[in-house]
C-alpha positions as CSV (number, residue, x, y, z in Angstrom):
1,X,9.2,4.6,-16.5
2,X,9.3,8.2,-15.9
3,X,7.5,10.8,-13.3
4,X,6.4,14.2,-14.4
5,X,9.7,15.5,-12.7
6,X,12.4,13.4,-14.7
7,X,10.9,14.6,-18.2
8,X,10.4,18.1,-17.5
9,X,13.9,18.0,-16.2
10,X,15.4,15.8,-18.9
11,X,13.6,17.8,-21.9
12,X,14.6,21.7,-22.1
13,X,11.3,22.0,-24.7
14,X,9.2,20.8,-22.0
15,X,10.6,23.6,-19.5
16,X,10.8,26.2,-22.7
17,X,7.4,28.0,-21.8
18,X,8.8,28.6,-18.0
19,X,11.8,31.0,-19.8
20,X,11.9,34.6,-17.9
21,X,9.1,33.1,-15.8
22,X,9.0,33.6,-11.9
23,X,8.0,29.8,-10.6
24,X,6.8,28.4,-7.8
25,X,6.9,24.7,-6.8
26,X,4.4,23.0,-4.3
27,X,6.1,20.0,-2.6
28,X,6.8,17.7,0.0
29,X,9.0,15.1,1.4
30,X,8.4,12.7,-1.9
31,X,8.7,15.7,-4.1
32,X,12.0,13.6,-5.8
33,X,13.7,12.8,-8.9
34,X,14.5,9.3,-10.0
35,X,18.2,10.2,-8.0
36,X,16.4,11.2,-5.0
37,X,16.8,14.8,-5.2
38,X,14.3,17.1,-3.9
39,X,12.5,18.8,-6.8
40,X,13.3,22.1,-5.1
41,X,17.1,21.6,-5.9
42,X,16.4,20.1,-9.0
43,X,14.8,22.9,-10.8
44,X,16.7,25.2,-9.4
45,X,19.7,23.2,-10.6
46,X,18.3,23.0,-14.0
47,X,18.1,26.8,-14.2
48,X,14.5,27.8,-13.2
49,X,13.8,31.0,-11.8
50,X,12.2,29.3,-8.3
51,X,11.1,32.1,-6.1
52,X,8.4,30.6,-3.8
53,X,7.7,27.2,-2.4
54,X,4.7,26.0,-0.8
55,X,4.2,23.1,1.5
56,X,0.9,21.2,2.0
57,X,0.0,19.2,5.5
58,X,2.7,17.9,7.1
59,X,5.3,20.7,5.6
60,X,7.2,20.7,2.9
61,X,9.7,18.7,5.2
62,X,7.1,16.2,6.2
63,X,8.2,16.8,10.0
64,X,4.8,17.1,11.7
65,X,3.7,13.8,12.5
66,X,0.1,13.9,13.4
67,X,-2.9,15.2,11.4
68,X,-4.0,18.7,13.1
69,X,-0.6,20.2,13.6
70,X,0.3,23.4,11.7
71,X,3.0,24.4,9.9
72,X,4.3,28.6,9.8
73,X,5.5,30.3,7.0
74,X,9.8,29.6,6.6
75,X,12.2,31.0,4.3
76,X,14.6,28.0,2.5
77,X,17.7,28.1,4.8
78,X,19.4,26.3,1.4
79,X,17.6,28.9,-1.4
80,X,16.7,32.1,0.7
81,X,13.2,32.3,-0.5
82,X,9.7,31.8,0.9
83,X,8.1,28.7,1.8
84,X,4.5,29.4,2.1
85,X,2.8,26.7,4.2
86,X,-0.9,25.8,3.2
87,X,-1.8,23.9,6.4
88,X,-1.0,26.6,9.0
89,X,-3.0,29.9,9.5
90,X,-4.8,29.6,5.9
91,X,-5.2,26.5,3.9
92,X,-5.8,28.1,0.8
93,X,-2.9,30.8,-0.7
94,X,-3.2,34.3,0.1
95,X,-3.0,37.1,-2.0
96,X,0.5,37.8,-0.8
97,X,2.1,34.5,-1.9
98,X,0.4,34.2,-5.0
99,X,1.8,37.8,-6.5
100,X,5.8,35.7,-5.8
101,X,5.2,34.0,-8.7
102,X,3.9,33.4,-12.4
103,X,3.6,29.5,-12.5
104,X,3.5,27.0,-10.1
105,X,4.6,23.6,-10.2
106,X,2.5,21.2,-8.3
107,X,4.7,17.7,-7.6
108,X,2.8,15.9,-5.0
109,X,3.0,12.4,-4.2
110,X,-1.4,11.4,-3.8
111,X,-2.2,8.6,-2.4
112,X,-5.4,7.8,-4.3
113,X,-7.9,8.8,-1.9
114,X,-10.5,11.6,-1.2
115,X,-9.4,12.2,2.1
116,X,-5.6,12.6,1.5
117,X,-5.4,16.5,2.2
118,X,-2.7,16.7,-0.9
119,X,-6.3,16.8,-4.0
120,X,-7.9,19.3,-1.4
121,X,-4.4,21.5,-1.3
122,X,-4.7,21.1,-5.1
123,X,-8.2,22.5,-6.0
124,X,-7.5,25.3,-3.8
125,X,-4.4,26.6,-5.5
126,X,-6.4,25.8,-8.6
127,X,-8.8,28.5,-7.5
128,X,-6.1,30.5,-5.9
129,X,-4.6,30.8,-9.7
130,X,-7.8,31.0,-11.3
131,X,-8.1,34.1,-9.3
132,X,-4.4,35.7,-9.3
133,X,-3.9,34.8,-13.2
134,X,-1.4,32.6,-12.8
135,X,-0.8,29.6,-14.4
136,X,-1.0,25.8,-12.6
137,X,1.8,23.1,-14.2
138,X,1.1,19.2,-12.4
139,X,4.4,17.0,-12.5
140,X,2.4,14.2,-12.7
141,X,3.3,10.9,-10.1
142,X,1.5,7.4,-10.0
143,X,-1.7,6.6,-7.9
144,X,-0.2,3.6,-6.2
145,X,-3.6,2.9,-5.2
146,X,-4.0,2.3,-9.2
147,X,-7.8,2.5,-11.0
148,X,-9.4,0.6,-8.7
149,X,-12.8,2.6,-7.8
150,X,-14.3,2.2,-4.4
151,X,-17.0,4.0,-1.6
152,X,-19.9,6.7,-1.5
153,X,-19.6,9.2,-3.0
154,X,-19.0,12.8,-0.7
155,X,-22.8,14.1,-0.5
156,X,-23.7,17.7,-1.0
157,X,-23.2,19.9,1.9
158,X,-19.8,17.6,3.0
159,X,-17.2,19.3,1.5
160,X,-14.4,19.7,3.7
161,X,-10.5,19.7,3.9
162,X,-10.8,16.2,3.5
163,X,-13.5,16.0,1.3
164,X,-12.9,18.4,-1.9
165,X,-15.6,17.2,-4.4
166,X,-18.5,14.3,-5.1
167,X,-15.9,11.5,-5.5
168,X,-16.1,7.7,-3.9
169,X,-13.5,7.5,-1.3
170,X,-11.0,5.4,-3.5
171,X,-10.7,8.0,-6.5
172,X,-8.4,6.3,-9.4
173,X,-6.8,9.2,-10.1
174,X,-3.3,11.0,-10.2
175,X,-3.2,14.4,-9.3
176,X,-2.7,15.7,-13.4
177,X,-5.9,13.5,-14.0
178,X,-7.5,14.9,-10.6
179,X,-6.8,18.3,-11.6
180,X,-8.3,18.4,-15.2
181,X,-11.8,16.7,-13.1
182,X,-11.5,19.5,-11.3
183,X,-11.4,22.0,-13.5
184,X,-14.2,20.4,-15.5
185,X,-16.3,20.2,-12.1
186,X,-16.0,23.3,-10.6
187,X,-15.9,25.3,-14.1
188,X,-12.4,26.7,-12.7
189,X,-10.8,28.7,-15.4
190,X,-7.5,28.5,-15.1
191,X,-3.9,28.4,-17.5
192,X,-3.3,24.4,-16.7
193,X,-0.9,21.8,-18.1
194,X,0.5,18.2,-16.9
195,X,3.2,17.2,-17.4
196,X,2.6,13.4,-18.2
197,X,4.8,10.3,-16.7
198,X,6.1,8.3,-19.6
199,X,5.3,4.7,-19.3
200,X,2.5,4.3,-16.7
201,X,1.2,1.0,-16.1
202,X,-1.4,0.9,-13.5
203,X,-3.5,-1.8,-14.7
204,X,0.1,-4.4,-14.8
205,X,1.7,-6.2,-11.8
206,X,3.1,-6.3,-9.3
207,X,3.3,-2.9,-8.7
208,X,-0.3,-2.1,-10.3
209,X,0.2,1.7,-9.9
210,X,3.5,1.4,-8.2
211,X,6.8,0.6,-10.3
212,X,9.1,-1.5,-8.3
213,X,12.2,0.2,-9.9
214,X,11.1,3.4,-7.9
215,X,12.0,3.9,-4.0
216,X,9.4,4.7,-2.1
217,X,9.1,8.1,-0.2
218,X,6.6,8.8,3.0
219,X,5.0,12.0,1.1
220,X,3.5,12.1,5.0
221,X,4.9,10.4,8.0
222,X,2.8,8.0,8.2
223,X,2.3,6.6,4.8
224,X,5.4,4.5,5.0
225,X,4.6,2.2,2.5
226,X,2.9,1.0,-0.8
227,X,0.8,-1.8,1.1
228,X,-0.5,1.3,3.8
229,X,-1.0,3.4,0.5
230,X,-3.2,0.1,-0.6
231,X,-5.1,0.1,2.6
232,X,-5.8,3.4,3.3
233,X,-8.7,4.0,1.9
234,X,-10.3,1.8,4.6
235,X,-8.0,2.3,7.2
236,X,-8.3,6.1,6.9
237,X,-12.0,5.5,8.5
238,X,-10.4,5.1,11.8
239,X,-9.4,8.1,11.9
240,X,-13.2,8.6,13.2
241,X,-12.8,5.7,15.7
242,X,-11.9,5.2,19.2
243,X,-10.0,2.1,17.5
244,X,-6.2,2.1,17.2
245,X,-5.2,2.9,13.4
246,X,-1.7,2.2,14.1
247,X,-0.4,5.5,15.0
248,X,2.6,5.1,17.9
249,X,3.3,1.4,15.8
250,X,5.8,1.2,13.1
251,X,2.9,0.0,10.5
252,X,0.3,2.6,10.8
253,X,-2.8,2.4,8.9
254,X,-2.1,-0.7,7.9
255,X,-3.6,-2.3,11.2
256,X,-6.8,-1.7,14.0
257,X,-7.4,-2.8,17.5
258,X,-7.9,-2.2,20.8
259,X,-7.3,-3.4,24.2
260,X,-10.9,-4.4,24.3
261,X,-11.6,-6.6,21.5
262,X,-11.2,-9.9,20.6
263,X,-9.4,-9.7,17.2
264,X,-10.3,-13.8,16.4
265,X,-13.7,-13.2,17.6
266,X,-13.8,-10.1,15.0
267,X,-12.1,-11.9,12.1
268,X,-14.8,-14.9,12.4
269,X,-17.2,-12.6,12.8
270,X,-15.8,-10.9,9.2
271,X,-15.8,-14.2,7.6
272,X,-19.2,-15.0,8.5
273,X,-20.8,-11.7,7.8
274,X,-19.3,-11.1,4.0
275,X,-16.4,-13.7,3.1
276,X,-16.1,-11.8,-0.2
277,X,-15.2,-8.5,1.0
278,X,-12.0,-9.9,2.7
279,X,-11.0,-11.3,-0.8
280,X,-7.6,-9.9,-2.1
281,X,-5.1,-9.7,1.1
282,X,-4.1,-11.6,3.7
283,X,-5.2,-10.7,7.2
284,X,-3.3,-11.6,10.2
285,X,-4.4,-11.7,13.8
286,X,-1.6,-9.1,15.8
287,X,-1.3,-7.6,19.2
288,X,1.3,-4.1,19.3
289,X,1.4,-1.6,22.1
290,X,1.0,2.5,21.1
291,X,4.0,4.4,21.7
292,X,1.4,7.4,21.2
293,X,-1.8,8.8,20.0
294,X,-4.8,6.3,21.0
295,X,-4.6,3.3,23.4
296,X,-1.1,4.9,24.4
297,X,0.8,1.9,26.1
298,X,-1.8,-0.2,26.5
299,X,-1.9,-3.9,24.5
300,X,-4.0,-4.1,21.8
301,X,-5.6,-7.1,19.8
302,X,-6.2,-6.3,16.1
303,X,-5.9,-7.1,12.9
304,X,-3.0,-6.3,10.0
305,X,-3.6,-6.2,6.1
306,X,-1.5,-7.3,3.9
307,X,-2.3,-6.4,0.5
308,X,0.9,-7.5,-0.6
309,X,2.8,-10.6,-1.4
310,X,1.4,-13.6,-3.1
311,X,-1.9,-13.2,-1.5
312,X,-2.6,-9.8,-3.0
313,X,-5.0,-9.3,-6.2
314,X,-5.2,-5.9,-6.7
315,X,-9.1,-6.4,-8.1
316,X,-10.4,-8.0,-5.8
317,X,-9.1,-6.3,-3.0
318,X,-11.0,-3.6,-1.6
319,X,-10.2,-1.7,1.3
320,X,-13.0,0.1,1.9
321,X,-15.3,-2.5,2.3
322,X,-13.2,-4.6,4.7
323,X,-12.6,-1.5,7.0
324,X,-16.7,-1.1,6.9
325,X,-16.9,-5.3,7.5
326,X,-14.4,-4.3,10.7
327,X,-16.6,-1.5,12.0
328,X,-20.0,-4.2,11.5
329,X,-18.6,-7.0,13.3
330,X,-17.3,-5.1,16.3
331,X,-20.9,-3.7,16.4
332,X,-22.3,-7.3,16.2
333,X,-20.3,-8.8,18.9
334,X,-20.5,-5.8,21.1
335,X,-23.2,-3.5,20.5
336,X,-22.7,-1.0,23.1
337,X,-19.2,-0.5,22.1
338,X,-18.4,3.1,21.8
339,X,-17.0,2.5,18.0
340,X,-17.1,6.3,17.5
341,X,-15.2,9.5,18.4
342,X,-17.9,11.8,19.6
343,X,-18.6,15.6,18.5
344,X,-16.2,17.4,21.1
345,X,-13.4,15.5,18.5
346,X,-13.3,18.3,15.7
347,X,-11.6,16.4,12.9
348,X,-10.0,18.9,10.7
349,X,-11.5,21.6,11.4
350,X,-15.1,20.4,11.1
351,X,-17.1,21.7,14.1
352,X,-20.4,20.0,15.8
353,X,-20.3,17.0,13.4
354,X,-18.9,12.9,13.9
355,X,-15.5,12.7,12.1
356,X,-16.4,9.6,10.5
357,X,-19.5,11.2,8.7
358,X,-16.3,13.4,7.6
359,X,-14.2,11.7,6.5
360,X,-16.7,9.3,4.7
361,X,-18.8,12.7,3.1
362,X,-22.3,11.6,4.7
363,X,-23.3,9.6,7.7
364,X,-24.1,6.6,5.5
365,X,-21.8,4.5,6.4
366,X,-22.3,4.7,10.0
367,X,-25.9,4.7,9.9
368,X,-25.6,0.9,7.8
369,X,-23.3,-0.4,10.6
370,X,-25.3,1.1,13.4
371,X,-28.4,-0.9,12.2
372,X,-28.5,-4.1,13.8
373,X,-31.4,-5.5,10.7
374,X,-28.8,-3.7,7.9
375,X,-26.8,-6.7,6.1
376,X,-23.6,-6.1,3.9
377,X,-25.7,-6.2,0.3
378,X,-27.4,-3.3,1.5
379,X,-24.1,-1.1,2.2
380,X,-23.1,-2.7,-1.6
381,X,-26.7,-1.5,-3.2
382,X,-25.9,1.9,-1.5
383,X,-22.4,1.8,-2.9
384,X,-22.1,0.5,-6.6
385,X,-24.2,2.9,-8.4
386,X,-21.9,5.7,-6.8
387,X,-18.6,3.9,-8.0
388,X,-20.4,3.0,-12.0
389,X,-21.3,6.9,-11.8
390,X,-17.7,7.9,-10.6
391,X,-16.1,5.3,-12.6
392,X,-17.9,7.2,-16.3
393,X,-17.5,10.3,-14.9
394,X,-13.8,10.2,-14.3
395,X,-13.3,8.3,-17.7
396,X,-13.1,11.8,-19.8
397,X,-10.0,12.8,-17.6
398,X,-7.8,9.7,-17.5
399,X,-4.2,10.6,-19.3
400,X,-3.2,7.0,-19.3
């Protein structure tokens, strides 16, 4: 099985059309060959002409830990030349770093979900070419969420960093795929070619997006592994929560609590409520203790997912739906609790609106756990006539 990287590197016709081209490469810490060399160096090594870089959130390096922390503009202390950052003073590229180079190369590591900065930072250079005339190549990488398809879809009027386009939370997509919805979408006219993986296999286990014989790379500090890239598109809700997502643990967003919940009382509570929605993983009462972030060192009660091991069916499980069961219960069993973070929380770089009517593109979701007579079918008849649309919509676009 081979990434978008290891073919265009392997097959000199494949890199042919990049000949007396000036190229640019838009990466990150997972940006690596099958030998674990960064991209950077392997292009370069291979003879490209690689006069810019660009790093997304987190930096190229993947050194800033939490979301909300900017990157500045660097030069390559290996290379000597410019690394642009795209979450730092502008999140889209300026007119100055777009005239360093004729193509870019986009290897990025996605995560399958609508909320994972890395499609937003791709539609924007998208544009940002569209613009400048330049042309946009994808080195395509695995979803390791696989085609799974789950949550609302963003609503008009939502569009954020976060939220790029109408697309259910769990998306389905790699970022080649994501790119040519884009272009279809937003009518972006733009020079723009994948570079395919060879051998794909999303739909076969165990990996089911993920192939075992590649080593996994945080492409952000926090996504440190394939059962928090399975989860996240649930866990990534409490973000918008005054409940612990892990952050200061060594399994972030693979986990909730807080030092004021009952974690048994909230699993019952799950099982009673919807049964079905917790189908898939294994969930396992846990109490851990913040380093930093929220709850900082203060014992927690909470809950971990495992959608891994023999317990994991990669249909049936679905994230999203569990992290909205989690939200409903807690709201049963305490219904003052003060689930979420309030306005004066601007969640990337929102202003005067709840982060997790953000991050989930509407206030739907919160409105159906906030109702005390709203029952889980009615967050499901909400829900699956977005994912059917999404799931025909996306089906023109799909490269494997």
């Amino acid at each position: 099985m081979k990434f978008g990287i290891d073919r265009l590197l392997e097959d000199a016709s494949l890199r042919a059309p990049l000949d007396g081209q000036r190229v640019a490469l838009l990466a990150h810490p997972a940006s690596v060959t099958a030998d674990l060399t960064h991209s950077l160096d392997a292009l370069i090594a291979a003879g490209l002409n690689v006069t810019a870089a660009f790093g997304p959130q987190h930096g190229i390096k993947g050194d800033k830990q939490d979301n909300m922390v900017e990157t500045a503009d660097a030069t390559d202390p290996v290379h000597g030349i410019p690394v642009f950052s795209l979450y730092g003073e502008v999140r889209r590229p300026t007119g100055q770093s777009m005239g360093t180079f004729d193509t870019v190369l986009v290897d990025l590591q996605d995560l399958g979900c609508r909320i994972y900065t890395f499609v937003t930072t791709l539609r924007y250079m998208l544009e940002a070419a569209a613009g400048h005339g330049k042309s946009v190549w994808v080195l395509d990488r695995p979803d390791p969420a696989g085609r799974p398809v789950e949550g609302l879809t963003l609503r008009e009027g939502w569009e954020s960093f976060v939220g790029a386009g109408p697309m259910p939370m769990r998306h389905g997509l790699t970022m080649g795929e994501m790119g040519r919805w884009f272009i279809d979408h937003f009518g972006i006219d733009v020079d723009y070619r994948v570079i395919e993986m060879d051998g794909w296999a999303p739909e076969s286990g165990p990996g089911f997006g993920w192939p075992e014989s590649r080593i996994w790379i945080n492409p952000s500090p926090n996504a440190a592994n394939l059962n928090m890239a399975r989860a996240y598109a649930g866990t990534v809700m409490l973000e918008g929560t005054t409940l612990s997502e892990g952050r200061g643990t060594t399994r972030p967003l693979e986990l909730f609590g807080a030092p004021d919940i009952d974690a048994r009382a909230v699993l019952a509570e799950m099982e009673r409520l919807a049964p079905e929605w917790l189908a898939g993983c294994a969930l396992r009462e846990i109490w851990f203790q913040p380093t930093f972030h929220k709850h900082v060192g203060e014992l927690c009660h909470g809950v971990h997912i495992h959608a891994e091991g023999s317990g994991y069916d990669h249909q049936q499980f679905k994230p999203w739906r569990l992290q909205a069961l989690a939200f409903k219960a807690i709201r049963r069993l305490y219904p003052d609790y003060a689930i979420w973070r309030g306005k004066d929380f601007k969640y990337e770089y929102t202003d005067d609106v709840l982060a997790i009517d953000v991050i989930n593109g509407s206030p739907l979701l919160r409105e159906w756990v906030d109702d005390g007579a709203a029952e889980p079918g009615d967050l499901d008849a909400l829900t699956a006539p977005d994912e059917a649309a999404w799931a025909d919509v996306r089906a023109a676009h799909l490269l494997y």
